[in-house]
N, C-alpha and C positions, 0 to 999 in steps of 0.2 A: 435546476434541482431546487426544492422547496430546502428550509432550511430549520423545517419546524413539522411537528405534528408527523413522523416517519416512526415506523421500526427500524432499527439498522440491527443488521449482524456483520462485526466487524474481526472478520479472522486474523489473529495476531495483536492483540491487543491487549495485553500484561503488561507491555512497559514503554516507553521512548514515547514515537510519534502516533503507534496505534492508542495506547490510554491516556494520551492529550485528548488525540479526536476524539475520545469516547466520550471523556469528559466536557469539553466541549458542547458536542451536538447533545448530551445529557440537559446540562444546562440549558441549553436552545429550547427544551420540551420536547426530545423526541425519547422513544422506550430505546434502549439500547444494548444488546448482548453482545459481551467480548467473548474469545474462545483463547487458548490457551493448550497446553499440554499437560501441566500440572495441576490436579486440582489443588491442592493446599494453598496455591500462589493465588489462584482463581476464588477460593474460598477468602482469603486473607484481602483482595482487591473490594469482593461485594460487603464486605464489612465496613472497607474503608470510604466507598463512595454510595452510598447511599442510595438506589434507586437503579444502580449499574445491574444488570443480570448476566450470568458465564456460564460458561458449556466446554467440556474437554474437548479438545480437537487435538489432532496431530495431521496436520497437514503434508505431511510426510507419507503417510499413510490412504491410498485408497477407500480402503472399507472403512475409515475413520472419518473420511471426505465423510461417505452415502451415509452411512449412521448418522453425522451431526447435522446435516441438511435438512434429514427427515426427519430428527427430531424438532429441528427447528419450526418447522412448518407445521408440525404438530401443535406445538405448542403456543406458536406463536403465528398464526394462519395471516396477520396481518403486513407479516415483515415487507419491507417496498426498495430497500435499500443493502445491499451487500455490498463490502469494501474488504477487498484482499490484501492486508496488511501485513503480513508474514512474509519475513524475510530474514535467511543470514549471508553474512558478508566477511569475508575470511581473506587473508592474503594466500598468495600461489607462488611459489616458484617454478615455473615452467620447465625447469631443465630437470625438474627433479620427479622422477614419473609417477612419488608418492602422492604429488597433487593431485591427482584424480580422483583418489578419494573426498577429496573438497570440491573440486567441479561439482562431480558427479551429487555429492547432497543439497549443493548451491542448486543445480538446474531441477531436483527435485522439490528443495521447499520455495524458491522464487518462480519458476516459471509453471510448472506442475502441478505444483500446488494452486496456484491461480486459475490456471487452465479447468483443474477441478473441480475445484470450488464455484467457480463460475457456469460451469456446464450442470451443477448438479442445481445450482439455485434457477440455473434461466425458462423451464418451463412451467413456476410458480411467478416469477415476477414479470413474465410474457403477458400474463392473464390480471395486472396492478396496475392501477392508475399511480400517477406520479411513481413508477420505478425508476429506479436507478443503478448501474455500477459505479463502484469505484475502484480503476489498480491504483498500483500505487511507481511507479516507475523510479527514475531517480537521472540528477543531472549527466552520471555517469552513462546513461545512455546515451548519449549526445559526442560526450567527448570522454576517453575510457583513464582510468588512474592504472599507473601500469603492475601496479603490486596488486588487485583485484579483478585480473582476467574474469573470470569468469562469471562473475558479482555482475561487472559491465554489461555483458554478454544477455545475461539473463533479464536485465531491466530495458537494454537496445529491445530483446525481441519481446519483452508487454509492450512495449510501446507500439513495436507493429503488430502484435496481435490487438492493442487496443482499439488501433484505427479501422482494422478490418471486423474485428465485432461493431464497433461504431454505425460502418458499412452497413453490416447484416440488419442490423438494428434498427433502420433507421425508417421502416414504417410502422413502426411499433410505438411504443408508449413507454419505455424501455431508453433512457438516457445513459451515456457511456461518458464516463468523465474520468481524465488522468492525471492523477497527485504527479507531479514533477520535482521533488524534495533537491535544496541543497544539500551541503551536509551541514547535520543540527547536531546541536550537544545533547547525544543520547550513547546510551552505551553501543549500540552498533559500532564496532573498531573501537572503542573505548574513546570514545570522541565529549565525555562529557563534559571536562574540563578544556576542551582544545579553544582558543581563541579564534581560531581560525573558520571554527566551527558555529551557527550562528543560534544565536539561543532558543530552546523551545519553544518559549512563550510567544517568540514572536513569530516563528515560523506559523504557529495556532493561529495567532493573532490574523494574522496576513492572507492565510488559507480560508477561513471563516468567512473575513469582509470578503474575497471575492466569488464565496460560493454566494454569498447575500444577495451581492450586490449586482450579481454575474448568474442571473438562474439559468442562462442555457450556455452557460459555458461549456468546452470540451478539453482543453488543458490550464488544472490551476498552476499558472507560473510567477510565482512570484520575482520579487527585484531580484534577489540575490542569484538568482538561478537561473537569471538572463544568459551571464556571460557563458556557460556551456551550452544551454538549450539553441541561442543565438547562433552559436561560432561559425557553424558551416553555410547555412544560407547569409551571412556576413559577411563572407570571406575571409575569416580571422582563424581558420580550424588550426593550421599548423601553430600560429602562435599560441594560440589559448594551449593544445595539448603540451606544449613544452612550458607555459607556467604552470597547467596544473601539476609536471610532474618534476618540479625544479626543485621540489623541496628533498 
C-alpha cells in the first residue's frame, strides 16, 4: 500500500486508534474522511484537525451503510482506500441470558458492519489503481480474553473473512491488509490509563513504519501483539490463554 497521495474513508474514526490513523495518514498527504454517528462529535473533530473531512454513518444500520458509500463516491470519486474501523467491545457474562443483547450489537457493529461496508465500497475500488482495504481485527482473535466472548468471536471471523477477500482479490489491483491491534490506551474497555495497555502513539508510530516500509504487506503486526498472534502455530496456545486471563 502506498502510504501517500490516497483518499481514505475510514469508518469509525472519532476517537482511539481510528482518529490516530486519521491523523496520521492526514499528515502523510493523503485527503482523508472519518465517519461517525454523531454529527456534533464529527463537526467538533474537522475543527480541531484541520484538513480531516466527516460524514455521519451508523454502521449499525444497513440503509445508513448504502447512503454513506454513495455519498462518498459522490463526492469524492477518487477515494482508493477504505478502512473499517468501528468497533465496540463490552464484557458478557454467559450464564446470564441478558448478554445477547451485547453479542447480538457486537456481531452487528464489528462483523456486519465490516462486511457492509466493504461490499458497498468494492465495486468502486475494483475499478482504482493502488486500492486498498483495511479491517482492522485484534490480538483477541488469535487467543480470546474470557470476559469478551463475543468481541473475540467477531475479530477471529475478520480475520477469516479477511484472508478469503484477500483470496477473491487477488487478481485485481485491489490489496487487502489486516490491522492486528494489541490492546492500546484508548477508551475501548476503558483501557486508557491501563499500563498494561501499550500507548497510542506508539502503536501509530509502529503501524505506519510498517505500512512504509512493508508496501505489500498483508498483516500489520507489530512487536507487542506477537505473543497472541504467535501462540498457536508456536505451540505456546494453552499457556499464552491462561496468562492472558490470569489477571
Amino acid at each position: 500500500m502506498k502510504t501517500t497521495g490516497n483518499t481514505i474513508f475510514l469508518a469509525g474514526g472519532t476517537s482511539g486508534l481510528g482518529l490516530g490513523l486519521a491523523q496520521r495518514f492526514l499528515d502523510l498527504g493523503n485527503k482523508v474522511i472519518i465517519s461517525g454517528r454523531r454529527k456534533e462529535l464529527l463537526d467538533q473533530l474537522a475543527a480541531e484537525h484541520p484538513g480531516l473531512e466527516t460524514i455521519a454513518l451508523d454502521v449499525a444500520d444497513p440503509d445508513s451503510i448504502t447512503d454513506t458509500v454513495e455519498r462518498v463516491i459522490a463526492t469524492h470519486p477518487d477515494v482508493n482506500v477504505v478502512i473499517t474501523m468501528a468497533g465496540i467491545m463490552h464484557p458478557e457474562n454467559l450464564r446470564d441470558a441478558n448478554h445477547l443483547s451485547v453479542s447480538e450489537a457486537t456481531i452487528t457493529t464489528n462483523l456486519l458492519g465490516t462486511i457492509r461496508v466493504i461490499s458497498a465500497f468494492l465495486p468502486h475500488l475494483l475499478n482504482k489503481p493502488d486500492a486498498a482495504v483495511l479491517t482492522v481485527s485484534s490480538g483477541l482473535a488469535f487467543v480470546p480474553l474470557v470476559i469478551t466472548p463475543t468481541y473475540n468471536a467477531t475479530k477471529a471471523a475478520i480475520h477469516s473473512y479477511t484472508q478469503s477477500l484477500r483470496l477473491q482479490l487477488a487478481d485485481t489491483s485491489v490489496q487487502v491488509i489486516e490491522l492486528i491491534p494489541p490492546a492500546v490506551q484508548t477508551a475501548l474497555m476503558g483501557q486508557e490509563n491501563d499500563e498494561r495497555a501499550l500507548p497510542l502513539d506508539t502503536y501509530l508510530t509502529d503501524t505506519i513504519d510498517i505500512l512504509q516500509n512493508q508496501p505489500d504487506v498483508t498483516e500489520v503486526v507489530i512487536d507487542r501483539v506477537k505473543f497472541l498472534r504467535n501462540a498457536e502455530p508456536e505451540g505456546r496456545y494453552a499457556e499464552t490463554l491462561a496468562a492472558l486471563n490470569s489477571h
